[in-house]
N, C-alpha and C positions, 0 to 999 in steps of 0.2 A: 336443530341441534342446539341445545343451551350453552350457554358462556360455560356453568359449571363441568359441564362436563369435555372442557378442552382440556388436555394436556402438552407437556413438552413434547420437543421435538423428539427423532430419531436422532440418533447420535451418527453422523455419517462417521466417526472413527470406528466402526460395529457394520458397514460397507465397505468397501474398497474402493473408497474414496468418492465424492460428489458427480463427477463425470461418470463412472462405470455404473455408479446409481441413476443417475439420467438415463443412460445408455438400456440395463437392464428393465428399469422400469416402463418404458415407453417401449421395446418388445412384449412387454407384457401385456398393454392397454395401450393401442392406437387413438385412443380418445381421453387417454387420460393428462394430466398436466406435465409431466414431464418429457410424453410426445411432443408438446406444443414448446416448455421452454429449448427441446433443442432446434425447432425448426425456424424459433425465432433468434436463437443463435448465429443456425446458418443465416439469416437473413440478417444481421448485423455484418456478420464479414464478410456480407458481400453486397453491403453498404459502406465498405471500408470505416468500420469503426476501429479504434485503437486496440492493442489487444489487451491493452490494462483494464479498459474497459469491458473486452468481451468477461475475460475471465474474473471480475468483479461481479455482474449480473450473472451468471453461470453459479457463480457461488452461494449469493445470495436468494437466487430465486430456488435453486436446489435446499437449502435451507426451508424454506416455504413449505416447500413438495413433499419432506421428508413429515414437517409439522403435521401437515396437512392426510398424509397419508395414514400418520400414527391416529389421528383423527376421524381418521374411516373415510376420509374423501380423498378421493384422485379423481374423478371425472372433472374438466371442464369446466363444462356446465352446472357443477354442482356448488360452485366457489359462489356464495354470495357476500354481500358488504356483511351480512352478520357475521361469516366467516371470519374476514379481512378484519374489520375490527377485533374479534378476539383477537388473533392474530397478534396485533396492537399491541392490546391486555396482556401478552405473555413476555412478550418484548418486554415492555413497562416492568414486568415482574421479576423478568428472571436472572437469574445470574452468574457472572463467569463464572467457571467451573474451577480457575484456580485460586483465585484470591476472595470468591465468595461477595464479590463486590457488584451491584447493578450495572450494568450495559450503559456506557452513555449515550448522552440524547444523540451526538453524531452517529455512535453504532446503532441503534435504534433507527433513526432516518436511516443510512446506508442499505437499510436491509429493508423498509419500507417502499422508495424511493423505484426499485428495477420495478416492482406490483403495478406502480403507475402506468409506465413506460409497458409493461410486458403485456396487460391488460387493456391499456390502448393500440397496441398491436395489432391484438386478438379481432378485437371489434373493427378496427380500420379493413382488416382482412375476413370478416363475417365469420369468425370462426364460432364467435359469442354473438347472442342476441342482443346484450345488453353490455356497460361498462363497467363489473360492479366495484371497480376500485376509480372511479371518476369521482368521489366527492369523499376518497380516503384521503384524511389529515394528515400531514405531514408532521412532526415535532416540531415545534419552534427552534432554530440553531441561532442562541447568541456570540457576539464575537468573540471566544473566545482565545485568550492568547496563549501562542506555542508554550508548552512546559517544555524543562529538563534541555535549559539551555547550559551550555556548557563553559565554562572558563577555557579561555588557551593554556593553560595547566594543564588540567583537565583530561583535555582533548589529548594533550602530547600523551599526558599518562596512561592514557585507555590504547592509542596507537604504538607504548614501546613494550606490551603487554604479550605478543605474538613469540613463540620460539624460532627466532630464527636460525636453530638448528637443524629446525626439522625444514621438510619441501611446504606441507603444511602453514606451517608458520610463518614463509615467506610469500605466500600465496596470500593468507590473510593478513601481513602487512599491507600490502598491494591496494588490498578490499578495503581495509580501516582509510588509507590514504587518499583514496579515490573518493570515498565518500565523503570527507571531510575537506576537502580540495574541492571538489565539484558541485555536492549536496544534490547528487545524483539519486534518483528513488532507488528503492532495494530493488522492484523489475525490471526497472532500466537497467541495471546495471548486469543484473541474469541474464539478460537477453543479449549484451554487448560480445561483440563477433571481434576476433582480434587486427581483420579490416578496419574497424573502428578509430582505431590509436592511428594518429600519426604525431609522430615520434619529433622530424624534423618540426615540425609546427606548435610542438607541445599541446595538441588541442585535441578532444574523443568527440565523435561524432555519435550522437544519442538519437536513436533512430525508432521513430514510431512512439515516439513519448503519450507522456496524457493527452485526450483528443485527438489522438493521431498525428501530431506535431513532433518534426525533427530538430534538434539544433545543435551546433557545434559548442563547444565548451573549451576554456585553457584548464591545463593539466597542473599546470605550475611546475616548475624543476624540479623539484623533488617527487613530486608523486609520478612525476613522468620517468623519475631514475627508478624506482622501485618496481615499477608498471615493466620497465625494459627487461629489471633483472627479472623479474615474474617470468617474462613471457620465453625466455632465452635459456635461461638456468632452469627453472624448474616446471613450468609447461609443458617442454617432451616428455618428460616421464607422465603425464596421466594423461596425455591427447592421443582421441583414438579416432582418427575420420572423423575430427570435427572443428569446426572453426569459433563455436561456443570461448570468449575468452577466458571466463572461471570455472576449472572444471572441478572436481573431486577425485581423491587421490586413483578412485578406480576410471577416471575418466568420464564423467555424466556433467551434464549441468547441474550447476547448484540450486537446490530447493528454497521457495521461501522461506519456510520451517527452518530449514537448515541453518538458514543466513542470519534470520533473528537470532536463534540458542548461539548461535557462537561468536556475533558481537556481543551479546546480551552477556556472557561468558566473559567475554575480556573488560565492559564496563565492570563487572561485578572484580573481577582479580586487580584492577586498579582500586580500587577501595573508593570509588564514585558513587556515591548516593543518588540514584535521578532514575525513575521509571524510563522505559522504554530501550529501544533498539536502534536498528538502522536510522531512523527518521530522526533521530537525535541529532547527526552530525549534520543534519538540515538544515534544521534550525539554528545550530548553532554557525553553521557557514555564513548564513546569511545574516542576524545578529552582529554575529564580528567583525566583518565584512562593512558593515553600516556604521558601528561604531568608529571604525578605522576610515572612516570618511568616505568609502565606495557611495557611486551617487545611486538612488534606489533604483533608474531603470536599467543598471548593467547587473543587478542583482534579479528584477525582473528575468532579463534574458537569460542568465545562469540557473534560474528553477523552472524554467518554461512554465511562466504565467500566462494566462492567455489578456488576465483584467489585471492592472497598477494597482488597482485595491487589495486585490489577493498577497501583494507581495507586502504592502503598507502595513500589514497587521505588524512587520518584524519593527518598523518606528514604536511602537508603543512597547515594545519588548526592548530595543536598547534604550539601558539605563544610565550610559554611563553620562553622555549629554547633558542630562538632567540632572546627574548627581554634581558636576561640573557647574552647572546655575546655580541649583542650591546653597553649594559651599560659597561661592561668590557674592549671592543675593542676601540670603535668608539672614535677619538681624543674629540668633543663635551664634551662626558660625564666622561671624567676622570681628 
């Protein structure tokens, strides 16, 4: 098969969703690649992998499959490295659907990276003769540093943005608080069971984090007061047999989709200029945090890093330190 003649993916919004495409596809063809990514699925959860993780490669490699299939191949055995590298080549090429803008090299790897891992599987387990993604390149990822940090302005003005007239709006004060107190992931915090809070202790116990890593967290007074009223006031109305602590007014867990649009929704109704979502009050936790003297490895423990490097990137993100030298130092300003 020529490079020329690869095309884009399958648009999984045109399926019913990546899973039910896995699921449908692989009744179709016991030999084909979406039989194989669910069984190497089950064989992560039951290697106790994380389930951020499961659902990460689940998605990513579904991605692949759908590519792959619009491409006339589902077998197996029919994936070679020519494949894999166009593959590559479209990645490199193509671009989001909203803003018309190239994939970056992170999303790029992201979506490379499970091919490794899925394809070393395959061959560990003789499914495949050969490895054909053993000498597929990875993008190079430079350090780069977190954007769309946030001012303590900012932040307050995005968190007084919720109606709290409505249940709604007291429910996503809750969310805005939580994440900005905690700098808790958006899955984490989906997943959080209202066992979780303890109240007396001010602390949320984050259970099955990245890697599969638990850790307890402080809530801080205030996001522990909002978290109370949340769970007290307006909780019974959309809980139905379920211990999920954020539901949806008809009582479901909340969706990821869901939780980016409607922070994403109240950054924008604050009049806050700064790309992104949930992951924002992240970085900005841990930034402000640093600047206000916290020492970097209780900031470590609060984002479940597993490496001190991982968390250090936020040092060269606070500026204010440095601004503080400057004025001090620099001939200009004295």
């Amino acid at each position: 098969m020529s490079r020329k003649s690869m095309r884009g993916h399958v648009s999984l919004k045109k399926t019913k969703g990546y899973e039910n495409f896995l699921i449908e596809r692989s009744a179709a063809n016991v030999k084909g690649l979406s039989h194989f990514i669910l069984e190497y699925i089950k064989w992560m959860q039951m290697q106790n992998y994380s389930e951020i993780t499961i659902l990460n490669r689940k998605r990513y490699l579904s991605y692949f499959a759908t590519w792959s299939l619009e491409n006339k191949v589902e077998d197996i055995q029919s994936v070679t490295r020519e494949l894999l590298d166009s593959y590559k080549k479209y990645l490199f090429e193509t671009k989001k659907t909203k803003r018309g803008n190239p994939l970056t090299t992170h999303a790029q790897w992201s979506r490379l990276e499970p091919l490794r891992s899925f394809f070393s599987w395959l061959a560990r387990k003789y499914f495949i003769l050969y490895n054909p993604a053993s000498e597929l390149d990875l993008p190079r990822l430079g350090q780069t540093l977190p954007g769309g940090i946030l001012t303590d302005n900012q932040a307050e003005a995005i968190l007084s943005r919720p109606d709290l007239k409505t249940r709604r709006g007291q429910r996503d004060r809750a969310i805005l608080e939580l994440f900005y107190s905690t700098g808790i992931r958006r899955l984490e915090l989906i997943h959080l069971s209202v066992y979780d809070v303890n109240f007396e202790r001010e602390t949320i116990l984050i259970q099955q984090g990245k890697c599969a890593k638990d850790r307890v967290v402080p809530l801080g007074s205030r996001c522990a007061k909002w978290l109370k009223s949340y769970i007290e006031q307006v909780r019974p109305h959309f809980v139905k047999n379920s211990d999920v602590l954020f539901l949806t007014n008809a009582g479901d867990p909340l969706s990821s989709s869901y939780l980016t649009r409607q922070v994403r929704r109240y950054i924008e109704a604050a009049g806050v200029k700064v790309d992104g979502s949930c992951h924002i009050f992240r970085h900005s936790m841990a930034t402000l945090m640093l600047e206000n003297g916290a020492d970097i490895r209780y900031i470590q423990e609060m984002l479940g890093h597993s490496r001190l490097s991982t968390t250090q990137i936020y040092t060269k993100v606070s500026i204010e330190k440095l601004k503080e030298v400057h004025r001090n130092t620099h001939p200009a300003e004295r």
